[in-house]
NUVO-410676 format. One line per field, with one value per residue (C-alpha): residue number from 1; x, y, z. Coordinates in nm, 3 decimals, always signed. Example, Ala and Ser with C-alpha at 12.3 -4.5 7.8 and 13.67 -1.06 7.14 Angstrom:
n	c(1, 2);
px	c(+1.230, +1.367);
py	c(-0.450, -0.106);
pz	c(+0.780, +0.714);
end
This chain:
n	c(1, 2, 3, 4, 5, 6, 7, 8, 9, 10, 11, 12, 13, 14, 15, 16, 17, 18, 19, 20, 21, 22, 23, 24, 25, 26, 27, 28, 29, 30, 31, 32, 33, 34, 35, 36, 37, 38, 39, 40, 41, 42, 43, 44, 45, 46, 47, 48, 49, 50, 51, 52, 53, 54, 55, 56, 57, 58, 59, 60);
px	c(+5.829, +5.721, +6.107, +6.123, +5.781, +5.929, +6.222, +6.012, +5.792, +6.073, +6.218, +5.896, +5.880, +6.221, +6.181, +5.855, +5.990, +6.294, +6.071, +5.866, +6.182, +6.322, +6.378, +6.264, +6.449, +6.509, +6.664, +6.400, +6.099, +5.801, +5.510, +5.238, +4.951, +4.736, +4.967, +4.802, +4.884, +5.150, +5.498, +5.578, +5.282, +5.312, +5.402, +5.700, +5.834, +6.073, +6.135, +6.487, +6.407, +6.150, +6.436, +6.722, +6.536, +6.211, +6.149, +6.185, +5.844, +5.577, +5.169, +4.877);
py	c(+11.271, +11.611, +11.727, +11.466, +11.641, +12.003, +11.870, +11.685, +12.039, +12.201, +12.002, +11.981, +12.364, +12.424, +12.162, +12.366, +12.683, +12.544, +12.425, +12.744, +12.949, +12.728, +12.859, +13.236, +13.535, +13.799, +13.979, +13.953, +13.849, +13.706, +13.682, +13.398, +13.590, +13.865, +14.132, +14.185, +14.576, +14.756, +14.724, +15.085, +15.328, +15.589, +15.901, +15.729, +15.695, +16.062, +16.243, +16.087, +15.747, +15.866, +16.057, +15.755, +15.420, +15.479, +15.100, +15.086, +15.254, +15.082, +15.282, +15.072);
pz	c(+12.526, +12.459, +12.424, +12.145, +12.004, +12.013, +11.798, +11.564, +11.544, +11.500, +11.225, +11.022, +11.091, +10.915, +10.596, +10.534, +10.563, +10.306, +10.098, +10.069, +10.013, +9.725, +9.455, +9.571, +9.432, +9.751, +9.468, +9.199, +9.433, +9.271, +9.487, +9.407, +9.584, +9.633, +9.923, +10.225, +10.215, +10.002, +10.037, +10.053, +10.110, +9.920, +10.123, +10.272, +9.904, +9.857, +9.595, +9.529, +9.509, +9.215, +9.055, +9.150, +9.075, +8.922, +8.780, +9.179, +9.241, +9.120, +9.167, +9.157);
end
């Protein structure tokens, strides 16, 4: 019985998380809330990846 509820979990876990993920761009993400904390903080971003990619680096 509960090795028949783990798989059901399981299941319900992974059409949720497919569901979530349709349609979302890990190329061109578009996030539909408020981050928790920056992506980068902003002394780990160098000098070259200014220079290289700057629509890249985005301030606040």
């Amino acid at each position: 019985m509960e090795d028949r509820l783990m798989r059901e979990e399981r299941a319900l876990r992974r059409r949720l998380l497919l569901r979530m993920l349709r349609g979302f761009s890990f190329e061109n993400p578009r996030f539909r809330g408020e981050p928790i904390n920056e992506l980068v903080p902003p002394e780990l971003i160098t000098r070259e990846l200014r220079e290289h990619y700057p629509e890249r680096v985005i301030f606040a």
